[in-house]
C-alpha positions in Angstrom: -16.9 17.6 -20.7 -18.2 16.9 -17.2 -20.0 13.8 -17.2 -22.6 12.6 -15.0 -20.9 9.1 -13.8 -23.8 8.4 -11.1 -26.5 8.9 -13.9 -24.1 6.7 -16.4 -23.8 3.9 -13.9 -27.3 3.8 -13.0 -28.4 3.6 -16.6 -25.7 1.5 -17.2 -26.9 -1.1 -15.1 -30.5 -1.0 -15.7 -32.0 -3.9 -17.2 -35.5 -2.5 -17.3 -37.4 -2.4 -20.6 -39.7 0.3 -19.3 -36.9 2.6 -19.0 -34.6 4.5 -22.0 -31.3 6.2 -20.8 -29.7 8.8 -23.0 -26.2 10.3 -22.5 -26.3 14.3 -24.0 -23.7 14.5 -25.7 -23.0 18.2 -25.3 -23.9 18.7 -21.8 -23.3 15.3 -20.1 -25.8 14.5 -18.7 -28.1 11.0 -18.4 -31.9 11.6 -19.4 -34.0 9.1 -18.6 -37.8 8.6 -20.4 -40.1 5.9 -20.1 -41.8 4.1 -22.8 -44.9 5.9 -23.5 -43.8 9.0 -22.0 -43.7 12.8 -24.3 -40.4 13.6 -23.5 -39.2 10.2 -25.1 -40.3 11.1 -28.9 -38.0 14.2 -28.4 -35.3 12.3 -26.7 -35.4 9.5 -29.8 -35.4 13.2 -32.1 -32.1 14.4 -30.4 -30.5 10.5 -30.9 -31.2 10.5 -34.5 -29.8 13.9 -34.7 -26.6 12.4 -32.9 -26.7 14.3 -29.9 -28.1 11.7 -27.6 -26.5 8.3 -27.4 -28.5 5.4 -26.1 -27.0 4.2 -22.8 -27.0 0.1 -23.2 -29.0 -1.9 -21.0 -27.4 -4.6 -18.8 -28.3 -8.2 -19.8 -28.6 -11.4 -17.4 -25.5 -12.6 -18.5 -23.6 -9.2 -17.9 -24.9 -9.7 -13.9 -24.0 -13.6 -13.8 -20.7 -12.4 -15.3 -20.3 -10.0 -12.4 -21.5 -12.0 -10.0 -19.0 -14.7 -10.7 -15.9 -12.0 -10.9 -17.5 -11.2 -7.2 -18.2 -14.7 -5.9 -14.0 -15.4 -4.9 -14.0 -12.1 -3.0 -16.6 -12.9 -0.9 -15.1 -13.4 2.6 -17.9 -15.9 4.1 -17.2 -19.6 2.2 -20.6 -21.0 3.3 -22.5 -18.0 1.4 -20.0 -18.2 -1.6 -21.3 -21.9 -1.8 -24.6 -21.0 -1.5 -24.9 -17.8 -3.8 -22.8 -19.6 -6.7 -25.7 -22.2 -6.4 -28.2 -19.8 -6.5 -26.7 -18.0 -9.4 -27.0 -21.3 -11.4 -30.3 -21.9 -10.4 -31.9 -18.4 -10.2 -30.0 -16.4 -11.6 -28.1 -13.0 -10.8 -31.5 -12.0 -8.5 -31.4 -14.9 -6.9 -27.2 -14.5 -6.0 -28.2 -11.5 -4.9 -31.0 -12.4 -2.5 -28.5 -14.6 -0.9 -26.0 -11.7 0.1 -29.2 -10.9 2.4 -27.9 -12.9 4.8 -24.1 -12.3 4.8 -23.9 -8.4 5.0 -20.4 -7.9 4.5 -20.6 -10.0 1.7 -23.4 -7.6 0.9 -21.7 -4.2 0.9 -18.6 -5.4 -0.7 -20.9 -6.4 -3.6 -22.0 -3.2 -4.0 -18.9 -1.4 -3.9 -17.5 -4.2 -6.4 -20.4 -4.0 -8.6 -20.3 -0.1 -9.1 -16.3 -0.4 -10.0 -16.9 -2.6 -12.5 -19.6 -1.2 -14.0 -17.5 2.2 -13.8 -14.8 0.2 -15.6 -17.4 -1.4 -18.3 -18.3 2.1 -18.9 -14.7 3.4 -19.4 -14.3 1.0 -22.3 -18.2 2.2 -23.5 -17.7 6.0 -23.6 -14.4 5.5 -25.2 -15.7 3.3 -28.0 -18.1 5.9 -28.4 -15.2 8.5 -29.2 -16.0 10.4 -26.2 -12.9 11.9 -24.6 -13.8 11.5 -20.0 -11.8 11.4 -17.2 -12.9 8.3 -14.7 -15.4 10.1 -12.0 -13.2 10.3 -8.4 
């Protein structure tokens, strides 16, 4: 089965509350719902049935967790200081605002953070007993 790896790794990393993330079984493909909305009572039908799988939610401590794995890679040692500091003060967001200023720093973070969340997902979908190839 195809899989839709940009829809996986966006609800994947989601943290909101507001927002459900459902992986079809059959077809593959992520369907997002808000609280509240119709679509989401059929959505919560089809995961009862089995054929949608709630996609987890990120947590704070998943992005700290990542953000430290990032933090040695970072090639500018005055914004490592500072973004370490402000991971242990603010939090992942607050890291994050930080890479602001250091754009390389910046655009390796992204690229890092989407291959690990690719890998995090890897081990996910295969706990899940679904059989995917890593997205190229």
């Amino acid at each position: 089965m195809d899989l839709d790896w940009e829809g996986l790794t966006v609800a994947f990393a989601a943290r909101s509350m507001l927002m459900n993330h459902f992986l079809d079984r059959a077809t593959g493909e992520v369907h997002a719902h808000l609280n509240g909305s119709p679509d989401l009572r059929e959505a919560l039908l089809h995961e009862r049935s089995g054929r949608y799988l709630r996609i987890p939610k990120s947590t704070p401590d998943i992005d700290a967790e990542r953000c430290r794995a990032f933090a040695p890679r970072m090639e500018d040692a005055t914004g490592r200081e500072k973004a370490l500091r402000a991971l242990g003060s603010g939090g992942p967001g607050a890291f994050r605002d930080v890479l602001l200023a250091f754009p390389n720093d910046e655009a390796a973070w992204f690229v890092f953070r989407d291959r690990r969340v690719r890998e995090e997902l890897l081990v996910w979908i295969a706990a899940q007993g679904i059989r995917a190839e890593p997205a190229r």
